[in-house]
VOGUTI-955014 format. One record per residue (C-alpha): chain; residue in one letter; x negated, y negated, z; residue number from 1. Coordinates in steps of 0.05 Angstrom, whole numbers. Each point is the difference from the previous one (the first is absolute). Layout:
BEGIN
R  cadena  residuo      c1      c2      c3  num
R       A        a       X       Y       Z  NUM
...
This chain:
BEGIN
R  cadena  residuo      c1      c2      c3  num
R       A        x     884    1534    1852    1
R       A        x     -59      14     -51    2
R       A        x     -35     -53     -33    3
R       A        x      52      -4     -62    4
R       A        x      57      -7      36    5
R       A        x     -29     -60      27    6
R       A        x      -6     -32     -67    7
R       A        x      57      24     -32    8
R       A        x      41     -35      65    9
R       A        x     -45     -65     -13   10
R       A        x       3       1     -75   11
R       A        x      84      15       4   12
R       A        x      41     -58     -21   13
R       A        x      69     -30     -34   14
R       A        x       2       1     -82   15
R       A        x       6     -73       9   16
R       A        x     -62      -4      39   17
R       A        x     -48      37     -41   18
R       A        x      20     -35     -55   19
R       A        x      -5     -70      29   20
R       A        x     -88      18     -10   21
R       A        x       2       2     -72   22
R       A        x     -36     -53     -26   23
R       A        x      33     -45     -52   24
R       A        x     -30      13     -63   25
R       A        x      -5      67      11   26
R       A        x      -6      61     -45   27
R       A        x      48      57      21   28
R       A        x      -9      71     -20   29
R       A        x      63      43      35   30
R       A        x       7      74      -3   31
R       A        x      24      30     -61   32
R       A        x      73      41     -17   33
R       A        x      38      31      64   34
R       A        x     -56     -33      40   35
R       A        x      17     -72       0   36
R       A        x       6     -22      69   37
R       A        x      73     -29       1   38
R       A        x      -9     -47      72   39
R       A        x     -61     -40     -35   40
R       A        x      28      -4     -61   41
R       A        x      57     -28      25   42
R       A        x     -41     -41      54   43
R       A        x     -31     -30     -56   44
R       A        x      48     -21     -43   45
R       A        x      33     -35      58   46
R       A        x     -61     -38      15   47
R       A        x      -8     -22     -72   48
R       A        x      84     -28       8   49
R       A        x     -21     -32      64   50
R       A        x     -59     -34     -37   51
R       A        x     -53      35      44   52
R       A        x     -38       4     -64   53
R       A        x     -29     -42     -57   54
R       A        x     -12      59     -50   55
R       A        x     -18      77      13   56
R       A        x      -7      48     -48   57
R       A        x      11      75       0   58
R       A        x      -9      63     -43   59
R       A        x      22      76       7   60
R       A        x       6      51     -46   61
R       A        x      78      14     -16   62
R       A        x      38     -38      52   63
R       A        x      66      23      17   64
R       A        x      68     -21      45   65
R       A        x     -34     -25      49   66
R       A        x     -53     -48     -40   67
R       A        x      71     -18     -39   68
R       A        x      41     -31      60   69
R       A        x     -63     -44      22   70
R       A        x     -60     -16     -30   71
R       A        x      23       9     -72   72
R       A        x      66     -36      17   73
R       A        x      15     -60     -49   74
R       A        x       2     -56      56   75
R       A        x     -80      15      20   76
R       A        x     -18      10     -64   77
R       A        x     -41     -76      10   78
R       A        x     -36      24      52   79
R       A        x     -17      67       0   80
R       A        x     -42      16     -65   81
R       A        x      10      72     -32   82
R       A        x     -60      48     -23   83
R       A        x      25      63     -28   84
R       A        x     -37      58     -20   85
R       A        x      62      50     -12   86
R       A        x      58     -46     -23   87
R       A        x      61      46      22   88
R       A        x      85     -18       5   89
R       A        x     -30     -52      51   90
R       A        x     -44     -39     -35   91
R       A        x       1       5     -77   92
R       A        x      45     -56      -9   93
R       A        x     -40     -51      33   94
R       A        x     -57      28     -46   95
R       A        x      42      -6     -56   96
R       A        x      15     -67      20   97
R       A        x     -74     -23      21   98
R       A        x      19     -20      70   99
R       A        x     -47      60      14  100
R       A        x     -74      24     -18  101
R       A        x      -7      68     -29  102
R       A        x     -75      47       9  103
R       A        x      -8      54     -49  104
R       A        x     -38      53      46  105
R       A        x      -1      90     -13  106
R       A        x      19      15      74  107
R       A        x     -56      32      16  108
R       A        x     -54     -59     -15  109
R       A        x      43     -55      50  110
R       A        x     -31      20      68  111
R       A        x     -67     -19     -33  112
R       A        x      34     -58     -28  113
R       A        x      30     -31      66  114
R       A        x     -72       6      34  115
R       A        x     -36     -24     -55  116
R       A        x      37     -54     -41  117
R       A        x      62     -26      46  118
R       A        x      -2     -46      56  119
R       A        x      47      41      47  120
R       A        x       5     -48      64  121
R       A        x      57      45      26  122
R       A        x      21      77      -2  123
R       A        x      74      15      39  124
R       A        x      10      78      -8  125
R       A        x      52      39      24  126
R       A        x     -24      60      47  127
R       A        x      28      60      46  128
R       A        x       0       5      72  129
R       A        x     -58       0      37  130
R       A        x     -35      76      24  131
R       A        x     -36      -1      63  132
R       A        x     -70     -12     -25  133
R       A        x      22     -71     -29  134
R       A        x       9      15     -70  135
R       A        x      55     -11     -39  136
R       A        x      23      29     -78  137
R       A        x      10     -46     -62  138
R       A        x      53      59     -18  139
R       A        x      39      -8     -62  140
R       A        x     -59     -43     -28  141
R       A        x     -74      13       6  142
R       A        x      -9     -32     -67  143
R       A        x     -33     -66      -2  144
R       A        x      15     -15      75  145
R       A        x     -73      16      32  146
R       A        x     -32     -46     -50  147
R       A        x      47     -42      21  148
R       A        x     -17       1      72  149
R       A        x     -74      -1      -8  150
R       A        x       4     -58     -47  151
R       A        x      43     -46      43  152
R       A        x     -19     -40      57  153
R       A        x      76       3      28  154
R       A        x      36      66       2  155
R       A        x      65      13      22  156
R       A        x      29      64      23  157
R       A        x      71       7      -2  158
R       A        x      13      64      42  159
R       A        x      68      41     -17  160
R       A        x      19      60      30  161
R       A        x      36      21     -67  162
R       A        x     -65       6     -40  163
R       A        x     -32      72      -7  164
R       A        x     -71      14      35  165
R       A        x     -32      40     -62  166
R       A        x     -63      31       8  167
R       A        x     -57     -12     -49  168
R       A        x     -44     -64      -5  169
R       A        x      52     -55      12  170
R       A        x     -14     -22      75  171
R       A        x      -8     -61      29  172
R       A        x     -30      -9      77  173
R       A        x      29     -52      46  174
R       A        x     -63     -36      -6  175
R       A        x      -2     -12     -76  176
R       A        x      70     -42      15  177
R       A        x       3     -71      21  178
R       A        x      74      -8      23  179
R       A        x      58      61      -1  180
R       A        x      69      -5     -11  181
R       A        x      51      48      23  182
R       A        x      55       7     -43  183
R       A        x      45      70      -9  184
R       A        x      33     -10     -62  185
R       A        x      22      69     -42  186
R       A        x     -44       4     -67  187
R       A        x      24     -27     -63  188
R       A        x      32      57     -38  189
R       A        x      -1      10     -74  190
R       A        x      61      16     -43  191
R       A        x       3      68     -34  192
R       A        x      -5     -20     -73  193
R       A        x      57      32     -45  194
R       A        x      -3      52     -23  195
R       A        x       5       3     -79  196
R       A        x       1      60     -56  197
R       A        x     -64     -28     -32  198
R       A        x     -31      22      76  199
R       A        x      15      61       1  200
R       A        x     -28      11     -73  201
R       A        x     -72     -27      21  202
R       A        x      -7      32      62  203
R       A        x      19      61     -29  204
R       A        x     -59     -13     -60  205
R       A        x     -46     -29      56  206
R       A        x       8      65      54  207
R       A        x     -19      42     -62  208
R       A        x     -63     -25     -11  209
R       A        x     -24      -7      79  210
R       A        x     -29      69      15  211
R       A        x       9      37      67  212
R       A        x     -61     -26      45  213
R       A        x      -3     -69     -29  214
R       A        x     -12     -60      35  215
R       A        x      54     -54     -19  216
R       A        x      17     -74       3  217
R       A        x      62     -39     -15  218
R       A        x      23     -63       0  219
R       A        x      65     -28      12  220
R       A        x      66       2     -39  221
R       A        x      47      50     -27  222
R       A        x     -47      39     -32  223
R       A        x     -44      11      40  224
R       A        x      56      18      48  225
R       A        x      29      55     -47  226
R       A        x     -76      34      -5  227
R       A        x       5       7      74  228
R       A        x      63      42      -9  229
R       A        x     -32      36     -61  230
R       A        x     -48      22      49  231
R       A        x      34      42      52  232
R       A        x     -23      66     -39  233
R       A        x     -76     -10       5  234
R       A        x     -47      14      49  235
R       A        x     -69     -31      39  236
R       A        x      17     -63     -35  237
R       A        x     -51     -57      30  238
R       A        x      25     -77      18  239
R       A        x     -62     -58     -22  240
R       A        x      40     -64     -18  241
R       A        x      10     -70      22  242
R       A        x      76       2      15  243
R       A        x      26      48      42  244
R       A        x      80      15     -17  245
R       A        x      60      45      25  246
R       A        x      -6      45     -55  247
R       A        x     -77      26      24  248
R       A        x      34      19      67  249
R       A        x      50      46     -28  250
R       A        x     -71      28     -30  251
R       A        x     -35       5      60  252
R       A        x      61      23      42  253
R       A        x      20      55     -46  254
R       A        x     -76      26       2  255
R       A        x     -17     -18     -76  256
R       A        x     -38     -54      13  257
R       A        x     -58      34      55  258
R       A        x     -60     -24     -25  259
R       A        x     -34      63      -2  260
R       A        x     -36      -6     -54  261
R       A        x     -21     -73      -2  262
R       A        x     -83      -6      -5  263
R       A        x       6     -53      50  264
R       A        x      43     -22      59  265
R       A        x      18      75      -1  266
R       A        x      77       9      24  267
R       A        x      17     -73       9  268
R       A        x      40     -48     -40  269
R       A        x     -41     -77     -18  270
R       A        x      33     -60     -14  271
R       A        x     -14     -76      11  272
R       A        x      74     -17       4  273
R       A        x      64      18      13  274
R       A        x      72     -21     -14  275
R       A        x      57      36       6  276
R       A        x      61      24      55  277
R       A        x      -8       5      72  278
R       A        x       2      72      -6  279
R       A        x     -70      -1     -35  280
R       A        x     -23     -50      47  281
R       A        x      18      37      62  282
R       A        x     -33      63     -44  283
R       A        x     -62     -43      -8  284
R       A        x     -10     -12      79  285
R       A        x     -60      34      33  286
R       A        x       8      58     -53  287
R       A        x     -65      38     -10  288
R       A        x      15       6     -72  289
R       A        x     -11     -62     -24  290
R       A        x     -54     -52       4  291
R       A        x      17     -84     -22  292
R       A        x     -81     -19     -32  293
R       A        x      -3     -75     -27  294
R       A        x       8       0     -77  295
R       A        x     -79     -17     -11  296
R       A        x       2      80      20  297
R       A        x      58      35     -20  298
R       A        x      -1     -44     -68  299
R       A        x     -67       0     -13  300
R       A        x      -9      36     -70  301
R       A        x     -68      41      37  302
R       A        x      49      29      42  303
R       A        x      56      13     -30  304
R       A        x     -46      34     -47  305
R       A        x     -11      49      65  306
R       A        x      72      37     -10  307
R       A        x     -30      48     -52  308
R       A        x      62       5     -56  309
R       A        x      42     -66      26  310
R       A        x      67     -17     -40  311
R       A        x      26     -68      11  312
R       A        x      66     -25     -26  313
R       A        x       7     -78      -1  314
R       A        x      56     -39     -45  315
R       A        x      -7     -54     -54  316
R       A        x      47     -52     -33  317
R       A        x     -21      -7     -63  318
R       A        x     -54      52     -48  319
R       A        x     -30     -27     -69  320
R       A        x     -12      61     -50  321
R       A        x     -67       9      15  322
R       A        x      10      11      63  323
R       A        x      -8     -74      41  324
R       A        x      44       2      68  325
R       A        x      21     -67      34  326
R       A        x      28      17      60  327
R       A        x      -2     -65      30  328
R       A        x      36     -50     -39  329
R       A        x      55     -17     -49  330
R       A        x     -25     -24     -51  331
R       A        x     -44     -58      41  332
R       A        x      51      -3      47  333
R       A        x     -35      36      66  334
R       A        x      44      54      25  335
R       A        x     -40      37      52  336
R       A        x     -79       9       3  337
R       A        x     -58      44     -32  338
R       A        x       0      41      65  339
R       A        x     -32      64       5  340
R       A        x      26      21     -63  341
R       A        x     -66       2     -36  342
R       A        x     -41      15      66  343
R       A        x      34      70      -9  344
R       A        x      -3      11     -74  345
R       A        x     -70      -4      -4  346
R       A        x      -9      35      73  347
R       A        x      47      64     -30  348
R       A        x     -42      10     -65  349
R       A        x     -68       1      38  350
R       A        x      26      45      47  351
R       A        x      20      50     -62  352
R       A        x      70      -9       6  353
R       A        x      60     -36     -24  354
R       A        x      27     -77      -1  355
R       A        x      70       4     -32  356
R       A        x      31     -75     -11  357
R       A        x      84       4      -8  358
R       A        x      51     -47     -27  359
R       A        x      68       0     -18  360
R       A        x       4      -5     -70  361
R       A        x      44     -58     -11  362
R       A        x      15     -64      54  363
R       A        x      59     -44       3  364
R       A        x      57      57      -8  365
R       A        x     -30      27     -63  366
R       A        x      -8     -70     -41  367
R       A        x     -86      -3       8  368
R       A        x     -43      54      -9  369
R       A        x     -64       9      45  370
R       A        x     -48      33     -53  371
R       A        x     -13     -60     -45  372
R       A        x     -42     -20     -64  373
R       A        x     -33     -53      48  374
R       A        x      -5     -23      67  375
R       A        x      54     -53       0  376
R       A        x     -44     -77       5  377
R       A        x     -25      -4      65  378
R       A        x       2      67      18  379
R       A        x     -48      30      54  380
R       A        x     -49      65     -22  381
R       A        x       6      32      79  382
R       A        x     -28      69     -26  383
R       A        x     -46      -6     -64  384
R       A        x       9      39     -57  385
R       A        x     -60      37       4  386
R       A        x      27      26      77  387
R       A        x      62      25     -15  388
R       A        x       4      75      -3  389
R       A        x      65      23       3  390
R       A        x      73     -30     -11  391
R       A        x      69      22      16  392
R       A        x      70     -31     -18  393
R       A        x      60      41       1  394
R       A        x     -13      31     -72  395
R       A        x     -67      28      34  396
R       A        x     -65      -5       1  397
R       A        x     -68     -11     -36  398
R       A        x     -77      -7       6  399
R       A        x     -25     -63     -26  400
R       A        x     -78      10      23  401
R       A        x     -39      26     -55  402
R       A        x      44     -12     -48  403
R       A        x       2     -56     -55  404
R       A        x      44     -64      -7  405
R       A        x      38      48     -64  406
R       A        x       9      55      48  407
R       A        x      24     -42      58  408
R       A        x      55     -33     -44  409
R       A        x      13      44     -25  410
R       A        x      13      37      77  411
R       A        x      25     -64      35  412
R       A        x      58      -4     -57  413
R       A        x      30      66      22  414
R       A        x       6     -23      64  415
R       A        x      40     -62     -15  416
R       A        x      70      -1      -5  417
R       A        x      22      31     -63  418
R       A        x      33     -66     -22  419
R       A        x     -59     -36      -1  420
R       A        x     -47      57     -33  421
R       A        x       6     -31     -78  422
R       A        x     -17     -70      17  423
R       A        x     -57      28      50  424
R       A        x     -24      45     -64  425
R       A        x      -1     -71     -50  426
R       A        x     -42     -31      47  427
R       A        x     -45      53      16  428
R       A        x      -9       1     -81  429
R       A        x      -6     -73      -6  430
R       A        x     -61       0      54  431
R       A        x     -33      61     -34  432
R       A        x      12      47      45  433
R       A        x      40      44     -39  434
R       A        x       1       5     -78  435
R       A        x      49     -46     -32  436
């Protein structure tokens, strides 16, 4: 047996007994997403019931299931202290409530925070098998986790056969880890979203403006969803984006997305994380293709820049007429997080190309209208007016950079909902920025 074998055998132990050395008091920082490790989750949530400790805090970037039925459970909720930097279906109500602490961070800028401004005592990551030089892959989620590891003086590798081994930047060696877990446990899977008629609309709009040879990036949701499909016609379509989703394998399978023409990381597909079916993770494992980079890379506006002609398509909640997204909140209610959202608009106009921002016209079955006079109070400005370049509802699409507050009113009202259009057009006049 080779050195690393050695110390993977000496450095092997239960959930329960890698948890048992974190100190009380301690700050937690888990893996983000699909890559929460389940077994020390749950390992530490039953210590906290046991009274094994005091107070611990931890923080991730959208927790999911697995964060839900443990740490975030109501009954440790005295104990175990919540820091969240994405508040997602698992988290926002305690943020609502104030039982939790909520960071404001662009995706790209919190590796640099977690080594500079938080006191990480622990990182537990979730990782793939082991290869036979020692080193294992952070997988679905290369994001924040190696600023995790070199920050923390504890770091726990929860080892699960399930979890892809994705080429790229995302390793960890044996030696970087101070106790290892092994725990086969299939990947959390994410729901297809439904489908709706207002889809089909924008990806339709969207695939029309995203020219053959582009480099794209989407986020997450329905829309972006229906762009995929819109997309089967094109060809050497290039992948840079920080979520990796079904609908960009049906790209790459079908040969549209080849990454031919990309001006850098020529033929392979970026992302920084992934969520999705098993199907994509299974496609994700020790494929060639594609490359997991943490998000200080793959979000970093310098290099997103790289993708000459980049078109990214993100979502908002809520769009003022001249042109203010939140994308974050309701009214000061925090829904989700800034995310990369704004990483990528201002990345896609330096490189030349495209950031399109979509939203349904209307919420709550017709009865509210997303384009608005005003932020509602409280309201979060994710993506600045002066960013925003294009938007798309499903009554189409307009430019909103260059143009003036009149001429973006005057745009952003034919895109609302037609029932809303007249009192859209009496504010708009009452603010100035059409004539009365």
């Amino acid at each position: 047996m080779s050195d690393w074998r050695h110390e993977y055998d000496s450095k092997r132990q239960s959930a329960e007994e890698a948890v048992a050395a974190i100190p009380d008091g301690a700050f937690v920082l888990q893996g983000n997403a699909i890559g929460e490790p389940a077994a020390l989750l749950g390992a530490v949530a039953d210590r906290a019931r046991a009274g094994g400790f005091k107070s611990v805090k931890m923080a991730s970037l959208l927790p999911t299931k697995h964060s839900a039925a443990t740490i975030l459970s109501p009954d440790v909720a005295d104990v175990i202290g919540w820091v969240s930097l994405f508040a997602s279906g698992a988290d926002r109500a305690a943020v609502r409530r104030g039982d939790a602490e909520f960071i404001p961070i662009q995706f790209h800028q919190v590796p640099r925070v977690i080594r500079e401004y938080l006191e990480v005592d622990v990182a537990l990551i979730a990782v793939s098998r082991v290869d036979d030089r020692g080193y294992m892959s952070l997988g679905v989620n290369a994001d924040t986790n190696l600023a995790a590891i070199e920050k923390a003086g504890y770091v726990v590798a929860e080892v699960n056969q399930h979890m892809p081994r994705v080429h790229g930047s995302g390793w960890v060696h044996v030696s970087e880890i101070d106790a290892i877990v092994e725990h086969d446990e299939p990947l959390t899977e994410l729901p297809v979203p439904p489908v709706r008629d207002e889809d089909a609309q924008m990806g339709t709009t969207i695939s029309e403006m995203i020219p053959n040879g582009a480099t794209i990036q989407l986020g997450i949701g329905g829309v972006p969803n229906a762009v995929a499909r819109s997309l089967r016609h094109h060809r050497d379509l290039g992948i840079h984006t920080e979520m990796f989703v079904d609908g960009m394998v049906d790209l790459i399978e079908s040969g549209v997305a080849n990454g031919s023409r990309k001006k850098t990381h020529v033929g392979k597909a970026i992302y920084a994380f992934a969520a999705g079916s098993k199907r994509m993770y299974d496609f994700l494992d020790d494929n060639p293709g594609v490359e997991v980079h943490p998000v200080d890379y793959t979000n970093y506006p310098a290099n997103i820049a790289k993708n000459e002609g980049l078109i990214s398509v993100n979502a908002t909640i809520q769009i003022d007429l001249t042109g203010q997204c939140c994308s974050e909140s309701i009214g000061a209610e925090q829904f989700s997080g800034t995310g990369g959202q704004l990483d990528f608009v201002r990345g896609a106009f330096d490189a030349g190309g495209t950031s399109i921002i979509a939203f349904y016209s209307t919420a709550k079955s017709g009865a509210v209208s997303r384009v608005v006079p005003t932020l509602s109070p409280g309201a979060v400005v994710t993506t600045p007016r002066t960013d925003v370049h294009y938007v798309v509802s499903e009554y189409g699409a307009a430019r909103l950079k260059g143009r003036s507050t009149r001429e973006r009113a005057q745009a952003l009202i034919l895109l609302a909902h037609p029932k809303f259009r007249e009192e859209l057009s009496r504010s708009a006049a009452e603010f100035g920025y059409l004539a009365g």
